[in-house]
C-alpha positions in Angstrom: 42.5 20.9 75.8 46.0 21.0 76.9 48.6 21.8 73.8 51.9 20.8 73.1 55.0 20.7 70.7 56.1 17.9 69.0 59.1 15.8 70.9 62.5 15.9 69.6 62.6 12.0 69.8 59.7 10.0 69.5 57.6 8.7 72.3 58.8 5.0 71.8 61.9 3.9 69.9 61.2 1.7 66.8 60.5 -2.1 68.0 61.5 -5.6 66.2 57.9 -6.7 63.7 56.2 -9.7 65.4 58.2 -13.0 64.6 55.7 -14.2 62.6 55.8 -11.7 60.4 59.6 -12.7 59.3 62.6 -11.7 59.0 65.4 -10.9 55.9 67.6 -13.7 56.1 65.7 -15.5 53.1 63.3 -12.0 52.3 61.4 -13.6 49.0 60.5 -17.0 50.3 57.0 -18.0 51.5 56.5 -16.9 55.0 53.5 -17.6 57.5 51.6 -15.2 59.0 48.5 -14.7 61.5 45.5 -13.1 61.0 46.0 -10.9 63.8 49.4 -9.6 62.5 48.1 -9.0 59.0 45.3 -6.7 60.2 47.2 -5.3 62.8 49.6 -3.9 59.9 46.4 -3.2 57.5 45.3 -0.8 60.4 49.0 0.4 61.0 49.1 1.5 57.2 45.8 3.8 57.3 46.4 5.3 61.0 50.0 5.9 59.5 48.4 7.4 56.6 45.9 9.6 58.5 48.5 10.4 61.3 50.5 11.9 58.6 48.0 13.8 56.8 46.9 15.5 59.6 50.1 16.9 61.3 51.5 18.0 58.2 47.9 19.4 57.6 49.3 23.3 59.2 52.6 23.2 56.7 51.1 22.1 53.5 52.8 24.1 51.1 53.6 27.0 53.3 57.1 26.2 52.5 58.1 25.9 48.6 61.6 25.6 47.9 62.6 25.7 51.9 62.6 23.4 54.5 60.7 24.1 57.7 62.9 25.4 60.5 64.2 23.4 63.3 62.7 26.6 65.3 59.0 26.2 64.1 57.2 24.6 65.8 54.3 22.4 64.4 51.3 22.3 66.6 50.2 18.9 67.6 46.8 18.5 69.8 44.1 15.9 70.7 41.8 17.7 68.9 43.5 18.2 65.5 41.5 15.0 64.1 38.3 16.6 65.1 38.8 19.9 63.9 40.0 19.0 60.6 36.9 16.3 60.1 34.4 19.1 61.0 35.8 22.8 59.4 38.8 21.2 56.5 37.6 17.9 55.7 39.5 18.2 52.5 42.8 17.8 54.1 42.3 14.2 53.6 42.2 13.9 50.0 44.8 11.9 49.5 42.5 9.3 51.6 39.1 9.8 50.0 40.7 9.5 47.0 42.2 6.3 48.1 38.6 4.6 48.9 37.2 5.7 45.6 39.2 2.9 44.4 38.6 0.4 47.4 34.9 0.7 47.2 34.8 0.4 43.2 36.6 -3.1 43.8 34.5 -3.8 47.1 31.5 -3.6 44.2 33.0 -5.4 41.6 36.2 -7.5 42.5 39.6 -6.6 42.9 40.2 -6.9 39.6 38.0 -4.1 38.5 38.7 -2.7 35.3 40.5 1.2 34.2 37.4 2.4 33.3 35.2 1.2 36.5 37.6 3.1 38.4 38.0 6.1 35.9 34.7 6.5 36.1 33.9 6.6 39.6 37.4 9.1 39.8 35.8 11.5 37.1 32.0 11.5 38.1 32.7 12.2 42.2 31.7 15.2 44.0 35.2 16.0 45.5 37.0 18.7 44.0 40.4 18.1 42.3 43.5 19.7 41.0 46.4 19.3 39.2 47.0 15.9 37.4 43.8 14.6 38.7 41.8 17.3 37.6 43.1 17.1 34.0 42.3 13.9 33.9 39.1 14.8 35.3 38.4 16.6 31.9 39.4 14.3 29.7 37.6 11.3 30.9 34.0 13.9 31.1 35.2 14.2 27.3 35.8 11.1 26.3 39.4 10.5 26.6 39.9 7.3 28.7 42.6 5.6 30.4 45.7 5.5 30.0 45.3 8.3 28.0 43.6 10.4 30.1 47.4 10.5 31.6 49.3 10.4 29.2 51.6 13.4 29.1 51.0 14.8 25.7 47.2 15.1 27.0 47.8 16.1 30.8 50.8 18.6 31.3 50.5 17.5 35.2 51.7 13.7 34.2 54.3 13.7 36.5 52.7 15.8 39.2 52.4 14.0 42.8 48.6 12.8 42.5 48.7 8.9 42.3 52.1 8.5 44.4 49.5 10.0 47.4 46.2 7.8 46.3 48.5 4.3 45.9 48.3 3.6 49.8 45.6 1.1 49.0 47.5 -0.9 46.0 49.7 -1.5 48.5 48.0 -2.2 52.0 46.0 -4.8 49.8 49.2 -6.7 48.9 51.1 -7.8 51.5 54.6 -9.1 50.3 53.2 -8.7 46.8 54.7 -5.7 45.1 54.6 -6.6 41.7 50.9 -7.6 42.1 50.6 -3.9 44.0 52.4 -2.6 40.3 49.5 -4.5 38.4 46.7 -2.6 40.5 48.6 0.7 39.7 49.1 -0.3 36.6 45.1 0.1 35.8 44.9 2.9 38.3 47.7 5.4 38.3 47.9 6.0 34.6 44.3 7.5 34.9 45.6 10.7 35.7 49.7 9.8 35.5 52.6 8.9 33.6 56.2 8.2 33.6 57.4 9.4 37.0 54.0 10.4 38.1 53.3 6.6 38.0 56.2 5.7 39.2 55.6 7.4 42.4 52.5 5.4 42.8 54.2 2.2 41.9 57.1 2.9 44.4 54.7 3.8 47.4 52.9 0.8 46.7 56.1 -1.6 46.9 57.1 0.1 50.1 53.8 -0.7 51.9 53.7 -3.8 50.1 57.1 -4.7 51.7 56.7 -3.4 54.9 54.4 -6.2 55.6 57.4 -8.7 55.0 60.5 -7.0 56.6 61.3 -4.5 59.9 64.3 -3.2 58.1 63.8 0.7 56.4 66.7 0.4 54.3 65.6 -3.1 52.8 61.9 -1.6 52.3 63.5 1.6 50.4 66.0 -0.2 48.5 64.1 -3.3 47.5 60.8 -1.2 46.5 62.9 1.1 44.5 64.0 -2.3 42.5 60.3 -2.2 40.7 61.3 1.3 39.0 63.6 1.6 35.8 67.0 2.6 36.8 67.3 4.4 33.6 64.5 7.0 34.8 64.6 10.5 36.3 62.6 8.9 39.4 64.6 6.0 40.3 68.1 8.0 40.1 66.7 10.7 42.4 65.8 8.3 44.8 68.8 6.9 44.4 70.9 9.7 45.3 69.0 10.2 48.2 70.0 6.8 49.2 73.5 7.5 48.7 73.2 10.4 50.8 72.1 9.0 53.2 74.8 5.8 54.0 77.9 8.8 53.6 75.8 10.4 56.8 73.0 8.5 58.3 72.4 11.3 60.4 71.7 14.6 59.1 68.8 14.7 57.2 69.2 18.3 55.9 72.1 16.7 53.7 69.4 14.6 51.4 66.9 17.9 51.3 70.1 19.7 49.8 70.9 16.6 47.2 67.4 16.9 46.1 66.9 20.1 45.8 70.4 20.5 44.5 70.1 18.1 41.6 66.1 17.5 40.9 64.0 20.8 42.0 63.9 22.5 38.7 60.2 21.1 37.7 59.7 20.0 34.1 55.8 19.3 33.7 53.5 21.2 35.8 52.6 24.4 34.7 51.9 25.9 37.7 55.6 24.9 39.3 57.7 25.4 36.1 60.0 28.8 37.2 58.3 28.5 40.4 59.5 27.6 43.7 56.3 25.5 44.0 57.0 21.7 43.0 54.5 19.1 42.9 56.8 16.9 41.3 56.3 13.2 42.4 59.8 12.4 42.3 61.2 15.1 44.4 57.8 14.7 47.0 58.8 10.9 47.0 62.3 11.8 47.9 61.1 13.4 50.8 59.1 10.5 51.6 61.9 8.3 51.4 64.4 10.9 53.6 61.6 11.2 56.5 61.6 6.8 56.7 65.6 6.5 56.1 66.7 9.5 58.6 63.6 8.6 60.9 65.3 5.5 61.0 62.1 3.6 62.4 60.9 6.6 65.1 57.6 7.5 64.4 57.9 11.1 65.4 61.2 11.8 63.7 60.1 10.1 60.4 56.9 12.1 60.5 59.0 15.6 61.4 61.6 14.7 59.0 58.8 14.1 55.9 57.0 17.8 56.6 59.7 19.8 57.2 61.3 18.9 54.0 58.5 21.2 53.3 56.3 21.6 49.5 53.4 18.8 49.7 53.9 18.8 53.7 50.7 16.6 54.5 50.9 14.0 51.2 54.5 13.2 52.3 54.2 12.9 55.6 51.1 10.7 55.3 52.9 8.1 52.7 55.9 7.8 55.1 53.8 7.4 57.9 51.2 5.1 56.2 54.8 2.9 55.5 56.1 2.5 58.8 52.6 1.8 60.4 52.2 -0.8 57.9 55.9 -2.5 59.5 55.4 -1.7 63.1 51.8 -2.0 63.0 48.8 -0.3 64.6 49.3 -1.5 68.1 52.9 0.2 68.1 51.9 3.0 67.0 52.8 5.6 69.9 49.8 6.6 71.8 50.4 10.4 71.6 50.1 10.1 67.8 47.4 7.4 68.1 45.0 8.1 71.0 43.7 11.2 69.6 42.3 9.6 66.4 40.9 7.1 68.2 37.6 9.7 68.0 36.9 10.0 64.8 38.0 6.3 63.4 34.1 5.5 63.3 33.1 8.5 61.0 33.2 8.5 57.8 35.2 10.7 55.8 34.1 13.3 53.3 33.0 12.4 49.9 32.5 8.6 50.9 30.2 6.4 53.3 33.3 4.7 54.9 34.7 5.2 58.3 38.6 3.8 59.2 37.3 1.1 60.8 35.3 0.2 57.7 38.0 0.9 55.7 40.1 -1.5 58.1 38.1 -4.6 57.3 37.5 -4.0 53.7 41.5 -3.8 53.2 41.7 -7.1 55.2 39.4 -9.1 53.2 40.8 -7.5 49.6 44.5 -8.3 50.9 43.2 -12.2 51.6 41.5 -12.2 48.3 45.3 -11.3 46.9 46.9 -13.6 48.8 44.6 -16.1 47.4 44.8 -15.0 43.6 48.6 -15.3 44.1 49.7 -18.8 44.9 49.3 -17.7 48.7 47.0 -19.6 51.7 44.7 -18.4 54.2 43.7 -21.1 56.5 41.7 -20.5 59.6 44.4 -20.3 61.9 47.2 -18.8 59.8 48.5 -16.9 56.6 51.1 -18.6 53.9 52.3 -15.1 52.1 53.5 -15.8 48.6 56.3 -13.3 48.7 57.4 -11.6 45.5 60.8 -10.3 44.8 60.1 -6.7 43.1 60.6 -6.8 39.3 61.0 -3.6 37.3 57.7 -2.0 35.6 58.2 -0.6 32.2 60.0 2.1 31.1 57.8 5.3 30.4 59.9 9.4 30.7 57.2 11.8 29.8 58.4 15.3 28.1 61.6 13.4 26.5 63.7 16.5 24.8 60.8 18.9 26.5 62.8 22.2 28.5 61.2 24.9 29.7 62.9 27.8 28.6 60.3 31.1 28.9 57.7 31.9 31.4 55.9 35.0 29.3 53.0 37.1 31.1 49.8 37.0 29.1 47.4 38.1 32.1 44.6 39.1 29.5 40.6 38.1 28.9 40.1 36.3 25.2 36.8 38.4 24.2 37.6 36.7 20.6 41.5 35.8 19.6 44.6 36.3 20.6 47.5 35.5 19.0 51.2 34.0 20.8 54.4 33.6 19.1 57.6 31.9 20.0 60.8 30.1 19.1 60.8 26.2 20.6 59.3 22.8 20.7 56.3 23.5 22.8 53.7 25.5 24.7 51.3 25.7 27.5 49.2 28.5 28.1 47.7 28.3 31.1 43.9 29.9 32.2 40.8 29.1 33.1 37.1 30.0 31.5 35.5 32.4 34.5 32.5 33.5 35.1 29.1 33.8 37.8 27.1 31.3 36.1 28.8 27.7 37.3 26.5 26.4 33.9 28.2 28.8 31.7 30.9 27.7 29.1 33.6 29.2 26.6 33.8 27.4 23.3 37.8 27.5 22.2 39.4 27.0 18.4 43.4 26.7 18.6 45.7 26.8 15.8 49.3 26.2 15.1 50.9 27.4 12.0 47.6 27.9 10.3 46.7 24.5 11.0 44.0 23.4 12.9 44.9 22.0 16.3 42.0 21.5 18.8 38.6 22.4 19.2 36.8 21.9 22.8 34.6 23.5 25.8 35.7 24.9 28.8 33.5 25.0 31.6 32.9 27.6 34.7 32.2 24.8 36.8 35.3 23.8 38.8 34.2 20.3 39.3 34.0 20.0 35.2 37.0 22.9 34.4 40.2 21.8 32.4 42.9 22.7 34.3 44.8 24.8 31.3 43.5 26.3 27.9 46.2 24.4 25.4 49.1 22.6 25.0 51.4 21.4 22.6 54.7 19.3 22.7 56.7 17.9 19.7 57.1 20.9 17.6 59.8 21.7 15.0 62.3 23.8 17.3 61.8 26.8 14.8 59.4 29.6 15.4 55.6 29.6 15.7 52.1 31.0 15.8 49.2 29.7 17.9 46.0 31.6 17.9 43.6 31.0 20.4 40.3 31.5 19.1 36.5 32.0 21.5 34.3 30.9 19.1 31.1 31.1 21.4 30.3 31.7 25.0 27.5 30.8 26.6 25.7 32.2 30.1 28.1 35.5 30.4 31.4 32.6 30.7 34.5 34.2 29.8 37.8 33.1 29.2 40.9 34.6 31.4 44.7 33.5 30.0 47.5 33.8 32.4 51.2 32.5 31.3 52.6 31.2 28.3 55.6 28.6 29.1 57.8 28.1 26.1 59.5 24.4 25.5 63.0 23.7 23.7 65.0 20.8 22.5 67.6 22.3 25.0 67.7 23.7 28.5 68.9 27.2 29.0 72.6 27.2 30.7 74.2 30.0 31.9 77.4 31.1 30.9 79.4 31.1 33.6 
């Protein structure tokens, strides 16, 4: 097949929505519709979405704490779909993840309960990581939603994993964001909190608007009006924002804000003194830099997104999902378009449903919405029941939580070890190893003497918890944890790697 780059511009320059699909002069009054149009933009969202995923497929987190070069090129062909659907099917699991959700309320109504969906979330086959993964373990252990994200029981709270799985809240609501917030509401604090929910709840309101208005700036803005302006989330995006009206046109501008004023990761223990950030506020700013500097070019919003580099697929994908859901499938440009034309009737990995399925399903959920909220869907046209976006609540995880240690432990646990340290908190990251996937460490932890937490850890990586403990809240005096193996089963050991130490305080340099 013949290869080439990327354009500098995009193929076609950004077009006016369809009339009937309104305008901004009166943006939160009841607006008409057609069927036509509303699908058309239900399509637009998940090509966008897929689009995304798969350029940025090449970069993902190839470039931590750096943006991709204006000289590197990223390889676009028309069998990229193809290849990643038969040898990397995991690329898309921002969009598998996505149907788990569709098809538990395609079963049982779209106002499926927490735990239908936790359920379904916990007991798949795909594999998982970070926030979703913890929250993985604690649902296979009893801990259920919202807790199973709440931040004092999943470190990775604020990690990106329901901002990239909130495509459908969204695509399902058309002009609806605070119905969208409701549907994350029950969904992201699965596996989120605070500004890991957040993230979800923006993304949602952004495709949720998109439906309604043709304008980027009034999509970004207005969405970002269903956050708490006294968060960490809603004033980075904010400053992105403002970054962007002093000079519209360099994008590298808002990388440096962010990066300047938000990089420095809180939660996740794997990006904590790392250049590797998985933060969903700083991967939603880039999000939100790829649609306001793509200023409604498809190939310049979907450059922009990746090269601000970390999570270089998810952002991509959610920027791109956005402005397909305003321009819609049809003006989508064809050299982004036409090559996934090949696989929209197969269905993706970990799930029986194809795009085009998927396509019809979001249709018939978003008519159901309309419905449930004050809207109409006659036979020959749509009456939207357009909200105007209304804060969520306010939730900060690790309030007075600083990370001010990394400390090597890099050692197996045959039976205990003990860790001391001055602060208000721990994680010690690590994982239980060993041949046997069946096999399992049994793990005492105390704190001060006192008895903390007893629990399993499993081999298997569908089952694993993602670190061994974790505690938040402490006196900021000294203190002794001892991690104890009380058993082992099937040759299962149990492999520490870091300790990261909390304080009331961050560390500032004198200078």
């Amino acid at each position: 097949m013949k290869r080439f780059l990327l354009p500098v511009l995009s193929i076609l320059l950004f077009v006016s929505c369809n009339s009937d699909a309104g305008r901004n002069a009166a943006p939160y009054t009841s607006r008409e519709i057609s069927h036509d149009t509303l699908l058309d933009k239900i399509r637009g969202g998940w090509a966008g979405q897929v689009i995304g995923c798969t350029f940025g497929g090449p970069t993902e987190f190839g470039y931590k704490g750096t943006m991709i070069p204006d000289y590197q090129p990223i390889p676009w062909d028309d069998t990229r779909f193809k290849w990643y659907f038969e040898h990397s099917p995991g690329l898309y699991d921002d969009v598998y993840m996505d149907l788990t959700f569709l098809e538990v309320m395609n079963r049982e109504g779209i106002d499926a309960p927490a735990t239908s969906h936790a359920l379904a979330f916990a007991r798949a086959p795909y594999p998982l990581w970070h926030a979703n993964q913890a929250a993985r373990y604690n649902i296979l252990n009893g801990i259920m939603p919202p807790e199973s994200g709440y931040w004092e029981k999943n470190p990775h709270s604020d990690d990106i994993d329901f901002q990239i799985e909130a495509d459908f809240a969204g695509i399902m609501s058309p002009g609806l964001p605070n119905a969208a917030a409701g549907i994350c509401d029950r969904v992201g604090h699965i596996m989120n909190y605070g500004d890991g929910w957040y993230g979800g709840v923006y993304m949602a309101a952004m495709y949720s608007l998109a439906f309604i208005s043709n304008d980027i700036r009034f999509v970004v803005e207005e969405g970002l009006k269903t956050i708490p302006a006294e968060t960490e989330f809603y004033r980075c995006i904010q400053d992105v924002i403002d970054t962007w009206k002093e000079d519209p046109a360099d994008w590298k501008k808002g990388w440096f804000t962010v990066e300047s004023r938000w990089a420095s990761d809180r939660g996740c223990p794997e990006g904590v003194f790392r250049p590797f950030n998985i933060d969903a506020k700083v991967n939603a700013a880039y999000v939100v830099i790829g649609l306001l500097y793509g200023g409604g070019d498809f190939s310049r919003t979907l450059q922009i997104s990746t090269r601000c580099g970390q999570d270089s697929d998810c952002n991509p994908a959610s920027a791109g999902g956005i402005l397909g859901t305003m321009i819609g499938y049809d003006r989508i440009p064809g050299f982004w378009k036409d090559p996934m034309k090949g696989i929209e009737e197969i269905p993706f990995a970990y799930t029986s449903l194809s795009l085009k399925q998927v396509y019809d399903i979001s249709y018939d959920q978003a008519l159901q919405m309309i419905r449930n909220n004050g809207g109409r869907t006659d036979s020959d046209k749509i009456i939207l029941p357009v909200q105007e976006p209304v804060a969520v609540r306010l939730e900060q995880g690790f309030a007075g939580q600083f990370p001010v240690e990394r400390r090597a432990v890099s050692q197996i646990i045959d039976s205990e070890i003990t860790l001391k340290f001055e602060g208000t908190g721990f994680v010690l990251t690590g994982q239980a190893t060993g041949q046997d996937p069946e096999g399992k460490v049994i793990v005492e932890v105390t704190i001060d003497g006192n008895p903390a937490e007893s629990f399993v850890m499993p081999v298997a990586s569908h089952d694993r918890r993602h670190d061994i403990a974790w505690k938040y809240g402490l006196n900021d005096a000294g203190h002794e944890v001892k991690i104890r193996v009380t058993g082992a089963e099937k040759g299962a050991g149990l492999s520490a790697g870091d300790l990261l130490i909390y304080r009331l305080q961050p560390y500032k340099p004198n200078f």
